[in-house]
mmCIF file of the N, C-alpha and C atoms, coordinates in Angstrom:
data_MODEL
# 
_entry.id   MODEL 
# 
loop_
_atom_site.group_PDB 
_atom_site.id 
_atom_site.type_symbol 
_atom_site.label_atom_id 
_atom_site.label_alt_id 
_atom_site.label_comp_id 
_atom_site.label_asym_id 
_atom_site.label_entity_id 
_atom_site.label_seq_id 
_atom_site.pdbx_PDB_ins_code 
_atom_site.Cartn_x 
_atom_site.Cartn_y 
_atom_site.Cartn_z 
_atom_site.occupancy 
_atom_site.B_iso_or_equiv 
_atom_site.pdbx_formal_charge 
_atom_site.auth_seq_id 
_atom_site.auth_comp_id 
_atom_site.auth_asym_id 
_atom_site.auth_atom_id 
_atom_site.pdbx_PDB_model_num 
ATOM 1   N N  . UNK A 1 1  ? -32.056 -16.946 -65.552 1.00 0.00 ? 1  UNK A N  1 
ATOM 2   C CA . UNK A 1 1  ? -31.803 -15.615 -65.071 1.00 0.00 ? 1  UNK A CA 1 
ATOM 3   C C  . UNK A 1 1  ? -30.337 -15.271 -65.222 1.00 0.00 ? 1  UNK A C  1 
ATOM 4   N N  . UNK A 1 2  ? -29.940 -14.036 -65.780 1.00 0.00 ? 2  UNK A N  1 
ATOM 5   C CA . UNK A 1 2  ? -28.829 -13.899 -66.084 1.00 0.00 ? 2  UNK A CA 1 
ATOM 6   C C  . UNK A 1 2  ? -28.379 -12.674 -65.004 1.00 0.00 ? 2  UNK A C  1 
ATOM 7   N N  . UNK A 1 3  ? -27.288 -13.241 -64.083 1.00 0.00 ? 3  UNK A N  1 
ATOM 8   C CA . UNK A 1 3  ? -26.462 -12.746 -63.502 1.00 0.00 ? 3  UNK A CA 1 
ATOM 9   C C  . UNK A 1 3  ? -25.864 -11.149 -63.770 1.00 0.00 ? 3  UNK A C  1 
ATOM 10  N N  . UNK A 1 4  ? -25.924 -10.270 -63.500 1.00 0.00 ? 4  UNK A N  1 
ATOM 11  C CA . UNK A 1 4  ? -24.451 -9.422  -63.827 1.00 0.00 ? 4  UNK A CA 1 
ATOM 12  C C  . UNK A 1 4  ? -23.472 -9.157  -62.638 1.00 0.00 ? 4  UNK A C  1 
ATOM 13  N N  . UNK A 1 5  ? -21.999 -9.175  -63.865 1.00 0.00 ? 5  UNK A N  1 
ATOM 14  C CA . UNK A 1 5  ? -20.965 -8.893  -63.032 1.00 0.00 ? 5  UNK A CA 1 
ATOM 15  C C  . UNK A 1 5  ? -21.149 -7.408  -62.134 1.00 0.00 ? 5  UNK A C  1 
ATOM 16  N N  . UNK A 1 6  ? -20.017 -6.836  -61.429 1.00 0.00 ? 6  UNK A N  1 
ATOM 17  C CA . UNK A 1 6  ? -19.957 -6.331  -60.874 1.00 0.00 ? 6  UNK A CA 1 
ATOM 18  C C  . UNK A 1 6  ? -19.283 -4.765  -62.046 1.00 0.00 ? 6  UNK A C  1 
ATOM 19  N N  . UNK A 1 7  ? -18.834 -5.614  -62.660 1.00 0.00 ? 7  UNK A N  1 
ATOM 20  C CA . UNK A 1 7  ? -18.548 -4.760  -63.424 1.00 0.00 ? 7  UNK A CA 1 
ATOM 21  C C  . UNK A 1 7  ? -19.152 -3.974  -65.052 1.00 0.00 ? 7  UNK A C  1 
ATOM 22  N N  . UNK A 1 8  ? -20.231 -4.712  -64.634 1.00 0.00 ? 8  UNK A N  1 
ATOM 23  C CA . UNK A 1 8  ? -21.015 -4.513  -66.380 1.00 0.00 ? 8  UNK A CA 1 
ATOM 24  C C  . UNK A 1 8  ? -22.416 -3.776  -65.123 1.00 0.00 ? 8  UNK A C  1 
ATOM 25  N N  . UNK A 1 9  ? -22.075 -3.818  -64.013 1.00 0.00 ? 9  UNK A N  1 
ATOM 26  C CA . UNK A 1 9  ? -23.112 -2.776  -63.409 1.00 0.00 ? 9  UNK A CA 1 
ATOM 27  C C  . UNK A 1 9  ? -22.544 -1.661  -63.258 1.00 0.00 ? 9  UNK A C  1 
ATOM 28  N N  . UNK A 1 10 ? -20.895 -1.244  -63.704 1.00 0.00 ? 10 UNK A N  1 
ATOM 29  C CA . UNK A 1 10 ? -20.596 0.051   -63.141 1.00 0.00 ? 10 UNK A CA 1 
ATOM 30  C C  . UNK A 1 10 ? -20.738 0.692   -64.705 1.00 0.00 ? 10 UNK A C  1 
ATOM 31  N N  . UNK A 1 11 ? -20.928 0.286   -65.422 1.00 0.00 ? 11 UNK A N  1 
ATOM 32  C CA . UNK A 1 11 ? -21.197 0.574   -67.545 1.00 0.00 ? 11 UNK A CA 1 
ATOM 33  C C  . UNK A 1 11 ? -22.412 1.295   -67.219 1.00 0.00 ? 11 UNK A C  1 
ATOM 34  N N  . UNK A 1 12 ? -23.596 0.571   -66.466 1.00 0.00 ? 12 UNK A N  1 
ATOM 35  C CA . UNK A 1 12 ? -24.858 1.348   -66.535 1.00 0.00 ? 12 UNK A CA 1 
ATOM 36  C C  . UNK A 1 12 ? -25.113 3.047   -65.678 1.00 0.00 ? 12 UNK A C  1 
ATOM 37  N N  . UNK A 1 13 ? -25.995 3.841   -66.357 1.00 0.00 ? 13 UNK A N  1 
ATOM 38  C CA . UNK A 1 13 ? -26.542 4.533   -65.835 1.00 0.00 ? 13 UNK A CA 1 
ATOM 39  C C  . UNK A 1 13 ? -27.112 4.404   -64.312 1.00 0.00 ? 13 UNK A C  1 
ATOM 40  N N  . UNK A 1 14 ? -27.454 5.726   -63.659 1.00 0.00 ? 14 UNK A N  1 
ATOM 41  C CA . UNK A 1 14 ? -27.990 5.455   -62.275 1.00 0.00 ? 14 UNK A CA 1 
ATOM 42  C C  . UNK A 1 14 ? -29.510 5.377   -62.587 1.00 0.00 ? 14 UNK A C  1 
ATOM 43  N N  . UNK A 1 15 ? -29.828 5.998   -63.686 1.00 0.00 ? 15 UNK A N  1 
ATOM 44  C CA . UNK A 1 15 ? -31.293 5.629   -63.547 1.00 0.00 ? 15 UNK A CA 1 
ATOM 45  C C  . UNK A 1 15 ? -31.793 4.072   -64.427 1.00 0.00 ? 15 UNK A C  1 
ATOM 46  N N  . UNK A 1 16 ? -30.580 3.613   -64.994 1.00 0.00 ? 16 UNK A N  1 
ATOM 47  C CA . UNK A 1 16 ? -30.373 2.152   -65.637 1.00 0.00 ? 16 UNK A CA 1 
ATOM 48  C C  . UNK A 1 16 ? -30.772 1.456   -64.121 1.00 0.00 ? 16 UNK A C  1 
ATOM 49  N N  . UNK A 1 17 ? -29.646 1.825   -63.226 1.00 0.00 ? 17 UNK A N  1 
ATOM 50  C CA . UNK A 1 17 ? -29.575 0.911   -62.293 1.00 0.00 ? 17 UNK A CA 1 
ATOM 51  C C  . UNK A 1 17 ? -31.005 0.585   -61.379 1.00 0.00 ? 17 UNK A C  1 
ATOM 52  N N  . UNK A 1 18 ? -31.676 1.902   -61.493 1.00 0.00 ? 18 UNK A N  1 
ATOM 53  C CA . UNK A 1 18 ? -32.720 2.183   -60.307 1.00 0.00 ? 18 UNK A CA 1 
ATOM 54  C C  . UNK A 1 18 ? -33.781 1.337   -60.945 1.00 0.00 ? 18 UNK A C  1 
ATOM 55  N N  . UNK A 1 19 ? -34.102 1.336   -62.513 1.00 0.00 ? 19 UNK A N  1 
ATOM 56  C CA . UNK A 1 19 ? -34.938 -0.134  -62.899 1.00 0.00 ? 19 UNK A CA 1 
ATOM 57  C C  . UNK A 1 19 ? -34.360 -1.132  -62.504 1.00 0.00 ? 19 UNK A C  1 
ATOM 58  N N  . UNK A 1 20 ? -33.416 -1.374  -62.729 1.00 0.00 ? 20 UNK A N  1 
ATOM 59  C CA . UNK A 1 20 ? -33.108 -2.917  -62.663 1.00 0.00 ? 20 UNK A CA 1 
ATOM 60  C C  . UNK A 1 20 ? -33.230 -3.095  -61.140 1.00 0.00 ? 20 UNK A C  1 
ATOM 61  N N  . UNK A 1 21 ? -32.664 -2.550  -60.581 1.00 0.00 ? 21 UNK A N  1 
ATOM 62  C CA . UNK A 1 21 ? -33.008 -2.679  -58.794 1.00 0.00 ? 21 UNK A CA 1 
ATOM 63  C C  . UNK A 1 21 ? -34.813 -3.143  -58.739 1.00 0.00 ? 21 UNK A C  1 
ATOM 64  N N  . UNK A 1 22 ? -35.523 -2.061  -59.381 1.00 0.00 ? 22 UNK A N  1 
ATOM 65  C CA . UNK A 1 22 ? -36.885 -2.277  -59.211 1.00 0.00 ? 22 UNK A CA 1 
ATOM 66  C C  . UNK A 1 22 ? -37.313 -3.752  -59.666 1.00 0.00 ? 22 UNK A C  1 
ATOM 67  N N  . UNK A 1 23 ? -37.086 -4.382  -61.301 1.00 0.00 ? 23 UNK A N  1 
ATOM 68  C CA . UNK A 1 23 ? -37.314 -5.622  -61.685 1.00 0.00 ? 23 UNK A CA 1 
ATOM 69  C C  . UNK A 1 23 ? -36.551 -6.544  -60.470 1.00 0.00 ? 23 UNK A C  1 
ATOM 70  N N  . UNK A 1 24 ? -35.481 -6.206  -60.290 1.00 0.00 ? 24 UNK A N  1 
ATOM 71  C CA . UNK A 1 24 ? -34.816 -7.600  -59.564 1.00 0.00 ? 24 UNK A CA 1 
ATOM 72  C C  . UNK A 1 24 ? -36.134 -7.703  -57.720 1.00 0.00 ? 24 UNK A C  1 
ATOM 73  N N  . UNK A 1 25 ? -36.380 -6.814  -57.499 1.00 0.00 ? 25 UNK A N  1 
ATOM 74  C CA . UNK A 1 25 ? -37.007 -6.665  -56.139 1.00 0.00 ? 25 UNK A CA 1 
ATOM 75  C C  . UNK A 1 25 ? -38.384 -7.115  -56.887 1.00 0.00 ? 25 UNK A C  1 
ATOM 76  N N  . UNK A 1 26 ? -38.694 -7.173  -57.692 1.00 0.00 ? 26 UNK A N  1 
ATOM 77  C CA . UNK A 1 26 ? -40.138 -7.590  -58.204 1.00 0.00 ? 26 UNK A CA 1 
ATOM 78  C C  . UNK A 1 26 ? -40.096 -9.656  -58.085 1.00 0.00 ? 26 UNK A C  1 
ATOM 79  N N  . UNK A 1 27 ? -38.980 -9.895  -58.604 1.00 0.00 ? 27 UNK A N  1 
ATOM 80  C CA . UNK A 1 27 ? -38.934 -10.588 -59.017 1.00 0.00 ? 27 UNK A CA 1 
ATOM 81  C C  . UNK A 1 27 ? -38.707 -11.365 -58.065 1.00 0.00 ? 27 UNK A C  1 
ATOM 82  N N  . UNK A 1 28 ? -37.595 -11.216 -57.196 1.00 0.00 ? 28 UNK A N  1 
ATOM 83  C CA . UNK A 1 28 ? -37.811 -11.697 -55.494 1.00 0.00 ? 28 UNK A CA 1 
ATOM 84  C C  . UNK A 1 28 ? -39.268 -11.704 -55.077 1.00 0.00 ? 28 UNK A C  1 
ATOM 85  N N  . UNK A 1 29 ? -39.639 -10.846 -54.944 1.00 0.00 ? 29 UNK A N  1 
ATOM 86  C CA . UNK A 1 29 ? -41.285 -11.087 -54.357 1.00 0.00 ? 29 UNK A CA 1 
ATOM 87  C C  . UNK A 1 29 ? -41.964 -11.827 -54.909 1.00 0.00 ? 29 UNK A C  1 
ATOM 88  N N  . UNK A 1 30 ? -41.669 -12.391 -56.375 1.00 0.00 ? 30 UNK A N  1 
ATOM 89  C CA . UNK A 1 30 ? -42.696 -13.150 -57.215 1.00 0.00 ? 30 UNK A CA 1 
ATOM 90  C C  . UNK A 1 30 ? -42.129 -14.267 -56.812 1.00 0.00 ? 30 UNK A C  1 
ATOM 91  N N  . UNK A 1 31 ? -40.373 -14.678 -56.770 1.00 0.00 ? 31 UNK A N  1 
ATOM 92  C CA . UNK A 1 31 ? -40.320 -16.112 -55.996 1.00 0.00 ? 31 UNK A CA 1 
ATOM 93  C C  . UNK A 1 31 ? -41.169 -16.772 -55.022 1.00 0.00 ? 31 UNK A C  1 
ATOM 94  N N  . UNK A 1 32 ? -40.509 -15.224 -54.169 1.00 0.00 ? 32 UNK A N  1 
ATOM 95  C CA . UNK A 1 32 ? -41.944 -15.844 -52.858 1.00 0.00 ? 32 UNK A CA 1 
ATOM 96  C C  . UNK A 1 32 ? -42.533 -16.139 -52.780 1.00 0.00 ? 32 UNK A C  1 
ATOM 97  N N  . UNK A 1 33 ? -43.254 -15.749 -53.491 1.00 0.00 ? 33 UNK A N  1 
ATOM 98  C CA . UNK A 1 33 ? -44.982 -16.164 -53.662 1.00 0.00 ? 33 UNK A CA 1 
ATOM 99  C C  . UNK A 1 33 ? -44.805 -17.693 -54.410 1.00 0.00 ? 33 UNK A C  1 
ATOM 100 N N  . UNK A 1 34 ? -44.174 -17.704 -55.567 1.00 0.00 ? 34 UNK A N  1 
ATOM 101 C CA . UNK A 1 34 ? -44.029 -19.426 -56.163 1.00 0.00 ? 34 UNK A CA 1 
ATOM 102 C C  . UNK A 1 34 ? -43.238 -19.896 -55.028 1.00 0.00 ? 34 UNK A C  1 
ATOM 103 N N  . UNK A 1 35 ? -42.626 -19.486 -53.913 1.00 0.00 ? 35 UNK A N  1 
ATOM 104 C CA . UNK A 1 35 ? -42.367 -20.849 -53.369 1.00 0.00 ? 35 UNK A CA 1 
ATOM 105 C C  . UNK A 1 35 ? -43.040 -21.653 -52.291 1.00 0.00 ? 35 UNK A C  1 
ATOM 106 N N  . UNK A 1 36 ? -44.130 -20.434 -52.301 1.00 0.00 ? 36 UNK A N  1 
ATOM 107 C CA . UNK A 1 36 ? -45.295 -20.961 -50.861 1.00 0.00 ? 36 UNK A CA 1 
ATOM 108 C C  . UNK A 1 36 ? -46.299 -21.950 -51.899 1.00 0.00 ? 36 UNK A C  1 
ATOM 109 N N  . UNK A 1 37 ? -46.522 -21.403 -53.123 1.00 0.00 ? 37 UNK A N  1 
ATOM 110 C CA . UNK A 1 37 ? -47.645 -22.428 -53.856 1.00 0.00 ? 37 UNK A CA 1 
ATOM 111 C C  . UNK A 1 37 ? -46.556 -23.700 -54.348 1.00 0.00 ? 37 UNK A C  1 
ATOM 112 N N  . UNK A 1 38 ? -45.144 -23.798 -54.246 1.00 0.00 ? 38 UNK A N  1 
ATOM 113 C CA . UNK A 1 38 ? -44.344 -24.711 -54.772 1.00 0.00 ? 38 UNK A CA 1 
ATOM 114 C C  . UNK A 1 38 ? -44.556 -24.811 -56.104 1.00 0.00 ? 38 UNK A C  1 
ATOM 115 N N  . UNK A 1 39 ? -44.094 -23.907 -56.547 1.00 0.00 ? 39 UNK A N  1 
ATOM 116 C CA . UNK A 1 39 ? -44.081 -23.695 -58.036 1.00 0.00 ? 39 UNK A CA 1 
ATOM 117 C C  . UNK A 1 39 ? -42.502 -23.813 -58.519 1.00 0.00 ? 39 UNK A C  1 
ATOM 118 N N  . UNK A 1 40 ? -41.713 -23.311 -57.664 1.00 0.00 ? 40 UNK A N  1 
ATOM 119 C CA . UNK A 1 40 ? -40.511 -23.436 -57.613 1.00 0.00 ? 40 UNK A CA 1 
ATOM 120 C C  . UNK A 1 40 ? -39.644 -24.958 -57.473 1.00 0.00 ? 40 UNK A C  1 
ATOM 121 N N  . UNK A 1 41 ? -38.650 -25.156 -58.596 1.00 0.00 ? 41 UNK A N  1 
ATOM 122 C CA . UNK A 1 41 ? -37.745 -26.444 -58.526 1.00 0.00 ? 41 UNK A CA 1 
ATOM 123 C C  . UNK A 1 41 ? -36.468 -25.358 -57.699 1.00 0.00 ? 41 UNK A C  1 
ATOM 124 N N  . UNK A 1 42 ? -35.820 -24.813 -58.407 1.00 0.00 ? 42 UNK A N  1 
ATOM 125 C CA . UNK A 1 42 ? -34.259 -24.202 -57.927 1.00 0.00 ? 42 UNK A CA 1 
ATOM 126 C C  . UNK A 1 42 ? -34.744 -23.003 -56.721 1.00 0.00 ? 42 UNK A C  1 
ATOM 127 N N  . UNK A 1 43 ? -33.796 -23.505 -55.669 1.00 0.00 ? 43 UNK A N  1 
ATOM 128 C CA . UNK A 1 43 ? -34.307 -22.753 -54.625 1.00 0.00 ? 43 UNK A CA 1 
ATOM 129 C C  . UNK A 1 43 ? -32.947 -21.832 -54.558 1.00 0.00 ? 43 UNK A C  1 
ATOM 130 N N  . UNK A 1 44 ? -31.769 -22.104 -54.694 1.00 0.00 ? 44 UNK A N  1 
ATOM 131 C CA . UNK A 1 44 ? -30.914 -21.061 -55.151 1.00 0.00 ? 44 UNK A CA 1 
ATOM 132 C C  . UNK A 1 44 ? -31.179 -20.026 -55.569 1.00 0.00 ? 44 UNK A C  1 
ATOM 133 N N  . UNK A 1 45 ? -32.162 -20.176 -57.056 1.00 0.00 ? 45 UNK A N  1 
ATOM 134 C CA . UNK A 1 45 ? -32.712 -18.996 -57.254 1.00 0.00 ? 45 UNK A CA 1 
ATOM 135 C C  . UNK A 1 45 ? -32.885 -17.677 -56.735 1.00 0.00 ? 45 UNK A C  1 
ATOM 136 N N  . UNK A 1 46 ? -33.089 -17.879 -55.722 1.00 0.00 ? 46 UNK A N  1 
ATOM 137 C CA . UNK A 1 46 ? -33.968 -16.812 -54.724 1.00 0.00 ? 46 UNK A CA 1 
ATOM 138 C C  . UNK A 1 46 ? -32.771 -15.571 -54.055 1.00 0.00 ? 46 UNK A C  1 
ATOM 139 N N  . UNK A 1 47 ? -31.780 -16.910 -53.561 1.00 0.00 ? 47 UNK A N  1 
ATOM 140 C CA . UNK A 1 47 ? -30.110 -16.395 -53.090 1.00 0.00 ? 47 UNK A CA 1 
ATOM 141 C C  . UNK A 1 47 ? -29.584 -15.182 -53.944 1.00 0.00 ? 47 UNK A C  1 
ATOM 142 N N  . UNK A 1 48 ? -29.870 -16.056 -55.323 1.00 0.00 ? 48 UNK A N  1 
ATOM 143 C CA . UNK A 1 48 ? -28.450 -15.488 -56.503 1.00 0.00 ? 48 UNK A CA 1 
ATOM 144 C C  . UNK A 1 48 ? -29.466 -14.278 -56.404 1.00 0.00 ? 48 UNK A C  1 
ATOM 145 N N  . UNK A 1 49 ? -30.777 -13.785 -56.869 1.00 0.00 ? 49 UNK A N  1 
ATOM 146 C CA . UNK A 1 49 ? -31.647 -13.104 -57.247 1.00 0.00 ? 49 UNK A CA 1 
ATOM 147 C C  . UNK A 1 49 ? -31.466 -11.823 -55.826 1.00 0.00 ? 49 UNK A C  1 
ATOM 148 N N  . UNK A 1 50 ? -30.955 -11.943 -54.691 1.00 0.00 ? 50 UNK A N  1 
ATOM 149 C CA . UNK A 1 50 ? -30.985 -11.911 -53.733 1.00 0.00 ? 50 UNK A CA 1 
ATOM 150 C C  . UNK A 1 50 ? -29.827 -10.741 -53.457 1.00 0.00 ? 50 UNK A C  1 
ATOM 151 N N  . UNK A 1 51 ? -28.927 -11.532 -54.029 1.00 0.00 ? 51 UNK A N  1 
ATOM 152 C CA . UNK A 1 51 ? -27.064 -10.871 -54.403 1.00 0.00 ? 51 UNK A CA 1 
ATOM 153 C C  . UNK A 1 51 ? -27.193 -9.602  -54.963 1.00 0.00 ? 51 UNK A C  1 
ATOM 154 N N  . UNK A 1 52 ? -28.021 -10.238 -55.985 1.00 0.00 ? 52 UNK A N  1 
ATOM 155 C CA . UNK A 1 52 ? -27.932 -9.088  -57.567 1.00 0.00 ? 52 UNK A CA 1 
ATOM 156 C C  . UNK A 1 52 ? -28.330 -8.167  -56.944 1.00 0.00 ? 52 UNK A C  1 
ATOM 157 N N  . UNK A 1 53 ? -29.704 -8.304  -55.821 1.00 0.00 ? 53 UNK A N  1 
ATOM 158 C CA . UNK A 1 53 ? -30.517 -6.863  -55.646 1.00 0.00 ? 53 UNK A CA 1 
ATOM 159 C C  . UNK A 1 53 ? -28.921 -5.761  -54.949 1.00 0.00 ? 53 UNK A C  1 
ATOM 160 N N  . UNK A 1 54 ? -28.340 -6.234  -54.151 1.00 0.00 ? 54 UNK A N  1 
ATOM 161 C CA . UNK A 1 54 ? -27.219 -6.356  -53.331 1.00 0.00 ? 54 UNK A CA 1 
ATOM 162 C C  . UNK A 1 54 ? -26.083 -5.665  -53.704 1.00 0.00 ? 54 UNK A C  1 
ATOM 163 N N  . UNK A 1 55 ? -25.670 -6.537  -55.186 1.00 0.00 ? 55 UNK A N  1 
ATOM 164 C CA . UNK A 1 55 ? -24.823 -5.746  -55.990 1.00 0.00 ? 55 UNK A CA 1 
ATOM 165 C C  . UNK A 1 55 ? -25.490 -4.221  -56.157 1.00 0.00 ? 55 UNK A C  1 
ATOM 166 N N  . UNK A 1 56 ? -26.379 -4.322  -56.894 1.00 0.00 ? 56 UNK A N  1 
ATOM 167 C CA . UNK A 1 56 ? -27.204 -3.071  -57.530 1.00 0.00 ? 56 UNK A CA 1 
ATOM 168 C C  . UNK A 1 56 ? -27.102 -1.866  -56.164 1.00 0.00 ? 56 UNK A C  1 
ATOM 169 N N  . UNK A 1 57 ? -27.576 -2.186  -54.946 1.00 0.00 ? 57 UNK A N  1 
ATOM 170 C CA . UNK A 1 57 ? -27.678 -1.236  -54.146 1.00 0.00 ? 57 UNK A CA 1 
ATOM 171 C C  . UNK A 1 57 ? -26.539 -0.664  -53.540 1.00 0.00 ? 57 UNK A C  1 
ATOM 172 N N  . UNK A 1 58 ? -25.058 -1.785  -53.894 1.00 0.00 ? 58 UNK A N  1 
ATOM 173 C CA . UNK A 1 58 ? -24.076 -1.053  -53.701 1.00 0.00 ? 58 UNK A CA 1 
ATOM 174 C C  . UNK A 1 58 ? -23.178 -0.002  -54.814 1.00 0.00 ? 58 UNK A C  1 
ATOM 175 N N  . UNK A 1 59 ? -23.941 -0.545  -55.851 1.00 0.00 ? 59 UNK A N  1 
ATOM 176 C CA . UNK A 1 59 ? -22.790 0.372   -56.776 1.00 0.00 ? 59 UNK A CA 1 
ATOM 177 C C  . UNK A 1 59 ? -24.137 2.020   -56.752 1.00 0.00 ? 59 UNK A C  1 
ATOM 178 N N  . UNK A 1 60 ? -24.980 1.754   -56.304 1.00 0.00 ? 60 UNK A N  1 
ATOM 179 C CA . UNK A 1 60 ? -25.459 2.685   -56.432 1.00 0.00 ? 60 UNK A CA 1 
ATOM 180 C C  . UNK A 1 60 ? -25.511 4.159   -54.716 1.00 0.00 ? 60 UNK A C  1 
ATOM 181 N N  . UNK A 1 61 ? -25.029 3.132   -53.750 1.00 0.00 ? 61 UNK A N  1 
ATOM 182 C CA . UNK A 1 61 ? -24.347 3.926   -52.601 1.00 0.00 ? 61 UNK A CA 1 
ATOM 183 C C  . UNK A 1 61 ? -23.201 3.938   -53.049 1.00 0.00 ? 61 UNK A C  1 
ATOM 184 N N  . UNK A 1 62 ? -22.597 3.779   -53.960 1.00 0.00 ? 62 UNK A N  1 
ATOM 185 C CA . UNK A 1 62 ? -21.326 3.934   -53.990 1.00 0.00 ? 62 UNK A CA 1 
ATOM 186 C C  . UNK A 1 62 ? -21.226 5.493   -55.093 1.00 0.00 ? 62 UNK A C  1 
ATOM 187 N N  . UNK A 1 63 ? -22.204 5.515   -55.824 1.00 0.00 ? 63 UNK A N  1 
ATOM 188 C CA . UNK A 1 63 ? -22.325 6.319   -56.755 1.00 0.00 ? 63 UNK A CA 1 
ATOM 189 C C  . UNK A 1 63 ? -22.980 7.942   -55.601 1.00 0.00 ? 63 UNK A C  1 
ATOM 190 N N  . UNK A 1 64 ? -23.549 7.250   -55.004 1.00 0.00 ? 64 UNK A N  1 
ATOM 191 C CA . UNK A 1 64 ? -23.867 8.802   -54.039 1.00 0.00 ? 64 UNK A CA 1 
ATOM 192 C C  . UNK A 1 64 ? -22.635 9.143   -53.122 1.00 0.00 ? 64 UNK A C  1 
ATOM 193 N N  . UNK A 1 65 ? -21.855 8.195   -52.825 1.00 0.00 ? 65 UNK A N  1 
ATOM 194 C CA . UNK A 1 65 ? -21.216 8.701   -51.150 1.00 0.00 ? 65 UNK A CA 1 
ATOM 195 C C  . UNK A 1 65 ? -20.034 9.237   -52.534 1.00 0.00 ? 65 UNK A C  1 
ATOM 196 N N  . UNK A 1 66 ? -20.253 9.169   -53.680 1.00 0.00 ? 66 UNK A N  1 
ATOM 197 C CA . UNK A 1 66 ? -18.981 10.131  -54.215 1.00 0.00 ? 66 UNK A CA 1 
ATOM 198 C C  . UNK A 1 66 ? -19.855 11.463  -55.126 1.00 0.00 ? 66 UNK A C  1 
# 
């Protein structure tokens, strides 16, 4: 899973961002689910995946409160 900076999220569009918000929140929920059947080795995963949604929802309050 590839990370983005903080700054290769302010390059994208707001409606760029509003997918990727959507995949990254998909994709959290799909951990979940592999980590109750233990499908999952890296439990970090979940954290970093966690951030990103995080990042995303701030550059995108950041994009409204201006």
């Amino acid at each position: 899973m590839h990370m983005k900076k903080t700054n290769e999220l302010k390059k994208l569009s707001l409606t760029e961002l509003t997918k990727s918000l959507h995949e990254k929140r998909l994709s959290v929920r799909q951990f979940r689910f592999d980590i109750t059947g233990s499908k999952v080795k890296n439990i970090k995963d979940g954290a970093n995946m966690r951030k990103e949604v995080a990042r995303i929802l701030t550059e995108i309050n950041k994009r409204h409160a201006n």
